[in-house]
C-alpha positions in Angstrom: 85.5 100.6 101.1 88.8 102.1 102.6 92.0 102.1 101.1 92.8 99.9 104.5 90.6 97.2 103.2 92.3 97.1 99.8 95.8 97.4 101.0 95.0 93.7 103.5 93.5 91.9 99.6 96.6 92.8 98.0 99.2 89.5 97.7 101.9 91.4 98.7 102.0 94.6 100.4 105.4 95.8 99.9 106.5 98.5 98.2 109.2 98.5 95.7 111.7 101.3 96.2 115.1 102.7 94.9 116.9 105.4 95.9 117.1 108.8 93.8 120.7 108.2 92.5 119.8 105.1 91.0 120.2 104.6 87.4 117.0 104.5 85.3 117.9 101.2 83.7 118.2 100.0 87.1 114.9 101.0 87.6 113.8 99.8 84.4 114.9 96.3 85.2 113.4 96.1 88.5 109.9 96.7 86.8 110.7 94.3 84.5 111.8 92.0 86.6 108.8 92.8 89.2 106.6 93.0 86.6 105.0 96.3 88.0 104.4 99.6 86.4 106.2 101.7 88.9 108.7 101.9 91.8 108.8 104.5 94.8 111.3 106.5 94.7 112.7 107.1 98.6 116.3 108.3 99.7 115.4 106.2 103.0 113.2 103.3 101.9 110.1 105.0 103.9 109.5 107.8 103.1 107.5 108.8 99.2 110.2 111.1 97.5 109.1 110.7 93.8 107.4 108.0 91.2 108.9 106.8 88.3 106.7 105.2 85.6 107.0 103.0 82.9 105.0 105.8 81.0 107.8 107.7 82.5 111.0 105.6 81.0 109.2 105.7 77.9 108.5 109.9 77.1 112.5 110.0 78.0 113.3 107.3 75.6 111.2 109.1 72.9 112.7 112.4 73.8 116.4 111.3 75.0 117.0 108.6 73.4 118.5 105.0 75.1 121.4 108.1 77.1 118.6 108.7 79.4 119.3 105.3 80.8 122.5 106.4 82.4 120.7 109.0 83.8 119.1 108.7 87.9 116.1 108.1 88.3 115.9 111.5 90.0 116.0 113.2 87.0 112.8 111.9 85.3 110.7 110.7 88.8 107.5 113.0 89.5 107.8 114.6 92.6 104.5 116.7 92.3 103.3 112.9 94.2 99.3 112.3 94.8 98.9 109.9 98.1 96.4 109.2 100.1 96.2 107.4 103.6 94.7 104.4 104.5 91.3 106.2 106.0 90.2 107.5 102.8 87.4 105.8 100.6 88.4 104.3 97.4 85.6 105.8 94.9 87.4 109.4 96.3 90.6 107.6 95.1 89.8 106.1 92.3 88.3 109.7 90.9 91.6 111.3 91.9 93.0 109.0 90.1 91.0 109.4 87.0 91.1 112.2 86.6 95.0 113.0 87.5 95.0 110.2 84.9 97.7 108.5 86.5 97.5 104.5 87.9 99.4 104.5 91.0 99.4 106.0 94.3 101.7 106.1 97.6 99.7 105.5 100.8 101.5 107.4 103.1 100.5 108.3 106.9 102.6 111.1 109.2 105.2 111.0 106.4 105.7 107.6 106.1 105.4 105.2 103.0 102.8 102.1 104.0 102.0 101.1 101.0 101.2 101.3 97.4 97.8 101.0 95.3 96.9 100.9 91.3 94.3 102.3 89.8 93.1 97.9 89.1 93.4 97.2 92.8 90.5 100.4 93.3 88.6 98.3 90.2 89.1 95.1 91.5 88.1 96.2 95.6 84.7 98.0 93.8 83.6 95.2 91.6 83.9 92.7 94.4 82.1 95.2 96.3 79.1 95.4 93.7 79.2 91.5 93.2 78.7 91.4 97.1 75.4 93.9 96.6 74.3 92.2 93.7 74.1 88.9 95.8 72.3 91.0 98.5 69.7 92.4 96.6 69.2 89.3 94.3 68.6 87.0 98.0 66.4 89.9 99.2 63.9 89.6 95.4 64.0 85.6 95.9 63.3 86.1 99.9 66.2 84.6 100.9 
């Protein structure tokens, strides 16, 4: 399965974005309120400048204290970024993503941001994939 194929199951295929001056209780509030783990960051909305994390808001918290809310999100985003584009295969994803052990990655193509998968949209895409070839096989014992 392609990361194509997972990016058409998702619900809603938007990505969340804020710009790198934003504060990172903006950006807090926007996960809360999106209930999502992370939000792109993008001076233009479409392109993949940085990632900020909940994990992210939390390690500054422990180390800063609630003053690294006023801070931007620029500041604390990673902009070492992982993406992908929508050709690859997910088990090649989902391995990256292991083993980066991180749970969200850009998909980005010639620069631009077209999306967003999690480590449980990779999950969810295999297992229906397995169920699918469990239901094979199974009909192909019974002669179906």
């Amino acid at each position: 399965m392609q990361v194509h194929h997972i990016l058409k199951s998702k619900a809603d295929d938007g990505v969340i974005t804020v710009k790198p001056a934003a504060l990172v209780s903006e950006a807090a509030a926007i996960l809360a309120e999106k209930r999502i783990g992370t939000v792109v960051i993008s001076a233009e909305g479409t392109t993949a400048d940085g990632i900020l994390s909940e994990r992210d808001i939390v390690r500054q918290l422990a180390k800063h204290g609630a003053a690294c809310l006023t801070a931007a999100v620029s500041d604390y985003m990673t902009t070492k970024l992982q993406t992908c584009t929508r050709d690859e295969e997910a088990d090649a994803i989902l391995t990256r993503m292991t083993e980066g052990r991180f749970r969200h990655m850009p998909v980005v193509e010639d620069g631009t941001l077209i999306g967003l998968i999690t480590i449980g949209d990779v999950v969810k895409a295999r297992l229906s994939e397995l169920s699918m070839e469990k239901t094979a096989l199974e009909g192909m014992i019974m002669g179906y």
